[in-house]
Each structure stands twice: as C-alpha cells, then as structure tokens.
VEXPALO-38487 format. One line per 3 residues: number of its first residue (from 1); for each residue x, y, z of C-alpha. Coordinates in Angstrom, 1 decimal, padded with zeros to 4 digits. Example, Ala and Ser with C-alpha at 12.3 -4.5 7.8 and 13.67 -1.06 7.14 Angstrom:
BEGIN
1) 012.3/-004.5/007.8  013.7/-001.1/007.1
//
This chain:
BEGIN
1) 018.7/010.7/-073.2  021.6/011.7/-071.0  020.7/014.7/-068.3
4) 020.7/017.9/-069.2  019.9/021.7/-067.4  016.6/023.4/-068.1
7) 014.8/026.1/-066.3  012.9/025.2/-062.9  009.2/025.2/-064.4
10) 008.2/026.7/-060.5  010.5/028.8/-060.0  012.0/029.8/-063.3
13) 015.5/029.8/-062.3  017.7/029.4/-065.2  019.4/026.1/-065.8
16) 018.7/025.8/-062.3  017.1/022.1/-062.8  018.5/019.0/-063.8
19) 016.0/016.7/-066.1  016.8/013.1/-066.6  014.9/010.9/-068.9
22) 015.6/006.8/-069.2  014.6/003.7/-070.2  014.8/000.6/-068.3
25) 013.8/-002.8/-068.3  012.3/-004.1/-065.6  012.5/-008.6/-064.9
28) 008.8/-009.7/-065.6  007.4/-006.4/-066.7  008.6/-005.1/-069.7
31) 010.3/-001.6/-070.4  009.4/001.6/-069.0  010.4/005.3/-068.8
34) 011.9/006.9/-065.9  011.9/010.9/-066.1  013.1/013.0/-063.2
37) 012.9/017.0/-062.8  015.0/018.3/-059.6  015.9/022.2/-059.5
40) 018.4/022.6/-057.2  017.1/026.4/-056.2  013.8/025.8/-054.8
43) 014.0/022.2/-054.2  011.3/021.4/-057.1  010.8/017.6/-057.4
46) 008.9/015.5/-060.3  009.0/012.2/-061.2  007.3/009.8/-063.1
49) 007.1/006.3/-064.5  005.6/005.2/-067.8  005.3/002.0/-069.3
52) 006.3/001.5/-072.7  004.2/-001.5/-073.1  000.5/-002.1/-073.7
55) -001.0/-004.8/-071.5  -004.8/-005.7/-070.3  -006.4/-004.2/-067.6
58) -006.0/-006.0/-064.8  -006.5/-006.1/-061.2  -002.8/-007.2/-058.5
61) -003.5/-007.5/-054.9  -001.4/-008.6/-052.1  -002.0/-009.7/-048.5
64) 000.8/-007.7/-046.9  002.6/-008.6/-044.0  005.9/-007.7/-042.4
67) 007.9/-010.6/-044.8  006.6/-008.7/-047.8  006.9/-005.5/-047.4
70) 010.6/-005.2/-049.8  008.3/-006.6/-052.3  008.7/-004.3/-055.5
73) 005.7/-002.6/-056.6  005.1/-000.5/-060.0  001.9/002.0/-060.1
76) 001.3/003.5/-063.4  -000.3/007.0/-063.6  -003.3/005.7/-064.4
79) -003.7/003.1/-061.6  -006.1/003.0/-058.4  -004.3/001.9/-055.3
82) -006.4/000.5/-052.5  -006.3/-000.8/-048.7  -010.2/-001.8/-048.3
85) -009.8/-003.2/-045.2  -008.9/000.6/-043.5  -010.6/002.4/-046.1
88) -007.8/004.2/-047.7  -008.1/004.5/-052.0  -005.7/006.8/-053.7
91) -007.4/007.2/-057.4  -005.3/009.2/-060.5  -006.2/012.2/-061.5
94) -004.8/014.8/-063.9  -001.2/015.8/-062.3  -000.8/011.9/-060.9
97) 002.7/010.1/-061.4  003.5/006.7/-061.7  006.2/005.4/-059.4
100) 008.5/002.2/-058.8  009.3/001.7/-055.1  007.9/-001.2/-052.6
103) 005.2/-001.9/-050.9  006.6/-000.3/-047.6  007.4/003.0/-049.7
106) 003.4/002.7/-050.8  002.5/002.6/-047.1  004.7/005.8/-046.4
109) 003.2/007.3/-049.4  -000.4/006.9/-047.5  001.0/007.5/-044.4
112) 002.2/011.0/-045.8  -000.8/011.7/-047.7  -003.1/011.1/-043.9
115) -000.5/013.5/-042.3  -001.2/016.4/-045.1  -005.0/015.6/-045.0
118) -004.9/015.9/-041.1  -003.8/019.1/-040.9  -006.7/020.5/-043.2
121) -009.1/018.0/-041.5  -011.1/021.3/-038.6  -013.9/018.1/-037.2
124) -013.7/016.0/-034.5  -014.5/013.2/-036.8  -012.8/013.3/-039.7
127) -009.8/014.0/-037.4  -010.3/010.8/-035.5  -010.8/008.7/-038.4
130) -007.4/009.8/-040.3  -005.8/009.6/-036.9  -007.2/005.5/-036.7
133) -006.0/005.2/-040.8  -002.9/006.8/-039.6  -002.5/004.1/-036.7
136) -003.6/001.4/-038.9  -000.7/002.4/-041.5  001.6/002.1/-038.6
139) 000.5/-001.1/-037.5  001.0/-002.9/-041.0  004.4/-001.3/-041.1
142) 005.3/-002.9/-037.8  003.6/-006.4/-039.4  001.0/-006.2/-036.4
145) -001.9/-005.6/-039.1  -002.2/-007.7/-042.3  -004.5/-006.3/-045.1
148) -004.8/-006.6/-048.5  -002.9/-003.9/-051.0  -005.3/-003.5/-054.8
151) -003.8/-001.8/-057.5  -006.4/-001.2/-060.3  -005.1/-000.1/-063.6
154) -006.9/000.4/-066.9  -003.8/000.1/-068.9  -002.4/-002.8/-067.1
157) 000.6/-001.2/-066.7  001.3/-001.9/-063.2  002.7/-004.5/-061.4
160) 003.3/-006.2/-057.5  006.3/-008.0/-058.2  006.0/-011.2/-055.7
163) 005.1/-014.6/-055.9  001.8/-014.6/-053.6  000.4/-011.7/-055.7
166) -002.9/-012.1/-057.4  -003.4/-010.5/-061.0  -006.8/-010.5/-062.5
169) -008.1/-009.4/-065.2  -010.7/-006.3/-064.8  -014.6/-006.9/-066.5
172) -015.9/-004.0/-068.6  -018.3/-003.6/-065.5  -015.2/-003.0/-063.1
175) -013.6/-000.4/-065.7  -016.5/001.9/-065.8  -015.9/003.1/-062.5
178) -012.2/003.3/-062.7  -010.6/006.9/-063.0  -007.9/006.8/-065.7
181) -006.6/010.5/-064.7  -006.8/011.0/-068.2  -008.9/013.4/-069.9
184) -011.1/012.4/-072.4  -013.0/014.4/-075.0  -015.9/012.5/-077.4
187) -016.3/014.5/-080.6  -018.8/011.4/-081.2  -021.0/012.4/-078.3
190) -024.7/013.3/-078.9  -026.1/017.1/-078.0
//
C-alpha cells in the first residue's frame, strides 16, 4: 500500500500525517507488516510491526556482549522482553508495538523507558535502584556487563536473529503467566 495523507489522530490536523503500510520479508523469519504514522504538525509518531505468520510460542535469549550488540532483533506486540540479571521486564499491554531494530536499540529502548520512570520515581529508593538499572544499561552498552536478553512471545512471532541465540519452546505452565496485551473476552465463562 503506497503512502498516503490522513488526518493526525492527536492532533487532527488535516492531511497533516503521512501513513505508510508494507510488507516485507524478513531472511529466517517469514513476512511481516511494517505500518508507520508521522504527522508532520505535532510530531505524532506510531509504528508497528506484525507478523504475517503463525509460529509456536517460544522462548529466544541471548547472552549479550559488546560483539553482539548489531545483532537484529524482532519483538512482536505480544512479546515479553527481559534482562533478569538487572531486573528489568518490559511486558505488552493494550497500546504495545512491535518493533525491528537490534539489540543495542532494545537497550536504548530500556535505557529511555528508566529515564521517563526516574523522573516520576519521589523515594529515595526507587530512585537509587533505576539509577543502578540505568548504570547497568550503560555498562552492557560499553560491553563491560554481559547478561542475558529473553524475549517471551505467545505467538512466536519474534525473533533474535544470531547464531548464539537460544529458541525454546514455551510449556503451557510458562504461557499462563505471559501477558499477550491482548484483550480477551470468554462468552464460555461460568457466573
């Protein structure tokens, strides 16, 4: 689908926006779709990545160091993304995106997401522990920390795109206590 104008869904600036919508075949993952909303008035950005495939739930992790960090990574919208080892777990909720970038650009992601949390943080210690995660996010950058990156997803739609990465296939046990980000409504449910 080629791009086209639409009104900015913020701030409702006529054809203010440009929306982009493509597919694209990613080596040793299958198709997905790429959409893209940027108005060009307020500065509105959204973007997000679905896969066009159906695959198993599974499990990829990846001991990250400084030679791995270009390493591509793909995080469906449904996907739980995880550094155990400094405590940090982004999980999906209703409004999350999937995304295509590397593992560096996931680190930045967290890195950004401490700095937002930071300024809301008002005690001592949740201040000093997202200024430690914060430190520890720096470190792996630099390839002085090595830990382990988890990317849980459901769907099985995501992806660490090296050769030392792990995939593993997620028990029924392990999917119960997965958020999908989804909501889900049981007409079969008893009152």
């Amino acid at each position: 689908m080629p791009e086209m104008r639409i009104d900015c869904p913020v701030c409702h600036k006529k054809n203010s926006a440009v929306s982009d919508t493509k597919t694209v075949k990613i080596p040793y993952f299958g198709e997905v779709m790429e959409s893209s909303i940027i108005c060009e008035a307020c500065g509105f950005k959204h973007s997000d990545v679905m896969s066009l495939e159906q695959h198993d739930p599974a499990r990829h992790s990846l001991k990250i160091n400084k030679d791995n960090l270009s390493s591509r990574v793909i995080r469906s919208q449904s996907a739980t993304v995880s550094i155990p080892e400094i405590g940090i777990k982004v999980e999906p909720g209703p409004k999350s995106q999937g995304y295509v970038s590397n593992v560096e650009g996931v680190i930045v992601r967290f890195k950004d997401a401490t700095q937002r949390a930071l300024t809301l943080f008002d005690d001592e210690e949740s201040q000093s522990n997202g200024k430690k995660v914060f430190n520890e996010l720096d470190k792996i950058l630099n390839g002085d920390l090595e830990v382990t990156l988890i990317i849980d997803d459901p769907f099985g739609q995501s992806k660490i795109m090296d050769l030392k990465s792990v995939e593993t296939h997620l028990s029924e046990e392990e999917l119960k206590h997965l958020k999908t980000g989804f909501t889900i409504i049981d007409n079969d449910s008893e009152e």
